[in-house]
C-alpha angles and dihedrals in degrees: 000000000000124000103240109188085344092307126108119258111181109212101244087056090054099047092044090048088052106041085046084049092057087048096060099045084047094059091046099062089041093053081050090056093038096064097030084063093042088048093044102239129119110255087230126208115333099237094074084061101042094099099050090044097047091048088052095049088047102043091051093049094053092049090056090045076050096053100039098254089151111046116109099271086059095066102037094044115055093193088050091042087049095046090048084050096052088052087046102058087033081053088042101052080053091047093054095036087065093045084054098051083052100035111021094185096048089074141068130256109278088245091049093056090051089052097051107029081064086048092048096054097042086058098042086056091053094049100052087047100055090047093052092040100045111018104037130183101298095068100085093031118135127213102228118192119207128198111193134056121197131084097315088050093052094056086062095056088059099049092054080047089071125110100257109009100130085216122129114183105220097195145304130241127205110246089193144359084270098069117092105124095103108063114222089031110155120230108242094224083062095082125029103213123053094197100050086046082051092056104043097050084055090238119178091184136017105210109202108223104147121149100235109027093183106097098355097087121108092202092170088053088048086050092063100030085058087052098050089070093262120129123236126202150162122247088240096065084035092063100041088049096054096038107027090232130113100241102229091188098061099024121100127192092245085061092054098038086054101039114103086237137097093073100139094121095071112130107234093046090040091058095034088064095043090052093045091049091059099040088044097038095047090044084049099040086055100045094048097044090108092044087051087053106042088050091042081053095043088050095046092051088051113052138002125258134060122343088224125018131203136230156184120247137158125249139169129348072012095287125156131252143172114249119197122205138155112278106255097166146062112273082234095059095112098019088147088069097245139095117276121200106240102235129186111292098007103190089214091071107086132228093265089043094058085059101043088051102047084049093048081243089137096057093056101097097050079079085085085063097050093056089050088052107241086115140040123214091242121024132100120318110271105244128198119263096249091043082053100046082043096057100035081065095052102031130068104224107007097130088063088072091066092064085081125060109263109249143218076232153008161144096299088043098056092038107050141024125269097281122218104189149034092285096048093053082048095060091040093055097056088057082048098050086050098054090048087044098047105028124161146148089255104053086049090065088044095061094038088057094037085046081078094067100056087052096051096046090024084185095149095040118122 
């Protein structure tokens, strides 16, 4: 994997996303030559072209980014990766049906997209076929040494273990006496050089997960190692790397305070994202004003009670805010006076609420929010104030995430389900903690396109 704008890109992702890239504007410019012959007409210099065929390459990559063409399941499973294909032309013909209604002239003829959006998918198809097919999954593997043994080891066998991965663990080697939780784990003392031991094992990183760091360290090995071109690293940044979370159960403060993240207050960003939340918030506001009246309507004809309901909710600097959504739930679903974890298949939503809420209707209104500035489109989920005294006793680090604007959207919301306990706000605050640690510009863009998909497959949505 490779850090792009301070996220992590591993490498099979990038070169399917640009050879991908290449096919579309391929059959763009196919699709251009194949009607000018049948219309009789000369196709003319490229560079008169170049717009419309460049519209057509982009809008189609970012509607398989959208439709999760590119996760892990894509590219081990052909019929997923075919389903995710057919919802990204059908996305794209969308994305550059609204660039056409804006700018006529930065699009293709209606007959020339036909042409090349079947040749798009044709060769998309192709493409993932061939790479399946030929280059398998061990292309892109990565031989991975641990040193260490015990418990913290062991959690990385597992992940390796994962479908998809792309890790091999070469091998692990025993720190100390006490660790005998990996099975095969060599004993340090059983080959005098590390580095030797690195490079015939054909090693490309050394991950340190040992039990007791004081002392076990060989920091003269890791040196040559080091200079020998292999990478070095700590299980902490490891794990974060692999899983885009930041791993609470092997993360200290001294690791955050010295990592070179948490640089979302930078000025530029900082005024970048405001001015993108008013521009976004007021373009969507406008557009789903009928959707926020036909579901006020649909609420209101269900159930009794108010059509929107308000509610506390902690921001930034952990201040608190009002949030406004459509009602999706009974007006006695906290009648006892105190939060209630929303949990699968909660009989207090009603039957119009279990629809709002799989759509993202509900939502719709905190919009509002995000123009006056208490919210930001993509950021942490906002949580209630007794949800969030209750977790900053039981979490190390959960106030951090409050040093961000909580989001419509965001890192832990697109990679994991709608979580209901403790655990589950555990798991969701190491994506959080993540997404504060690792901001950027681009990954906002990653989770708003990625945001699509969620919508489309709402598996986690309660």
């Amino acid at each position: 994997m490779f850090r792009f704008f301070k996220h992590y890109v591993s490498h099979a992702v990038t070169l399917m996303a640009l050879i991908e890239f290449l096919a579309l504007l391929c059959a763009a410019e196919g699709a251009w030559h194949i009607y000018a012959y049948q219309a009789g007409f000369h196709a003319g210099p490229f560079a008169e072209r170049a717009v419309p065929v460049m519209t057509f390459a982009i809008a189609n990559s970012l509607a398989l980014m959208a439709v999760g063409a590119y996760s892990s399941e894509a590219l081990r499973s052909m019929g997923f990766a075919v389903v995710r294909l057919l919802a990204a032309i059908s996305l794209g013909v969308i994305f550059l049906a609204v660039v056409g209604f804006a700018l006529p002239n930065a699009t293709m003829w209606r007959a020339n997209s036909l042409y090349a959006m079947a040749i798009a998918l044709a060769a998309l198809f192709l493409i993932r076929l061939i790479m399946s097919q030929c280059a398998g999954a061990s292309t892109f593997q990565r031989r991975i040494l641990v040193l260490g043994a015990g418990p913290r080891a062991a959690r990385l066998a597992k992940l390796a273990e994962k479908p998809g991965s792309g890790l091999v663990m070469a091998g692990f080697v025993a720190m100390s006496d006490k660790e005998k939780t990996v099975k095969g784990a060599l004993p340090r003392d059983t080959f005098d050089s590390l580095s030797e031991h690195v490079l015939a094992l054909r090693v490309g990183e050394v991950v340190l997960a040992p039990e007791e760091r004081r002392g076990s360290l060989p920091l003269s090995d890791l040196l040559r190692v080091k200079t020998t071109g292999v990478h070095v690293n700590d299980i902490a940044s490891f794990i974060e790397r692999e899983t885009g979370r930041v791993d609470l159960a092997t993360t200290n403060p001294s690791g955050l305070i010295f990592s070179d993240g948490f640089s979302a207050g930078q000025r530029m960003s900082k005024v970048g994202k405001r001015i993108f939340d008013i521009v976004a918030s007021l373009l969507v506001l406008i557009i789903g004003l009928p959707l926020i009246l036909i579901g006020g309507l649909a609420v209101k004809l269900d159930s009794k009670g108010p059509i929107f309901y308000r509610q506390s909710r902690v921001g930034l600097f952990g201040e608190p805010y009002d949030i406004w959504k459509l009602r999706s739930m009974r007006t006695d679903a906290e009648a006892a006076g105190k939060a209630v974890w929303a949990s699968e298949n909660d009989p207090r939503i009603t039957r119009v609420g279990r629809i709002i809420r799989k759509l993202r209707i509900d939502e719709l209104p905190q919009l509002w929010c995000v123009l006056k500035g208490d919210m930001s489109f993509v950021g942490p989920r906002p949580e209630r104030p007794s949800f969030v005294a209750e977790l900053e006793r039981e979490l190390p680090f959960y106030a951090e995430r409050h040093m961000v604007k909580p989001g419509l959207t965001g890192w832990a919301q697109i990679n994991y389900p709608y979580g209901a306990s403790v655990e589950d706000a555990r798991v969701k605050l190491e994506y959080d903690l993540y997404y504060a640690k690792n901001y950027s510009p681009f990954l906002d863009l990653l989770i708003l396109l990625q945001t699509v998909r969620v919508v489309m497959w709402p598996e986690g949505a309660r």
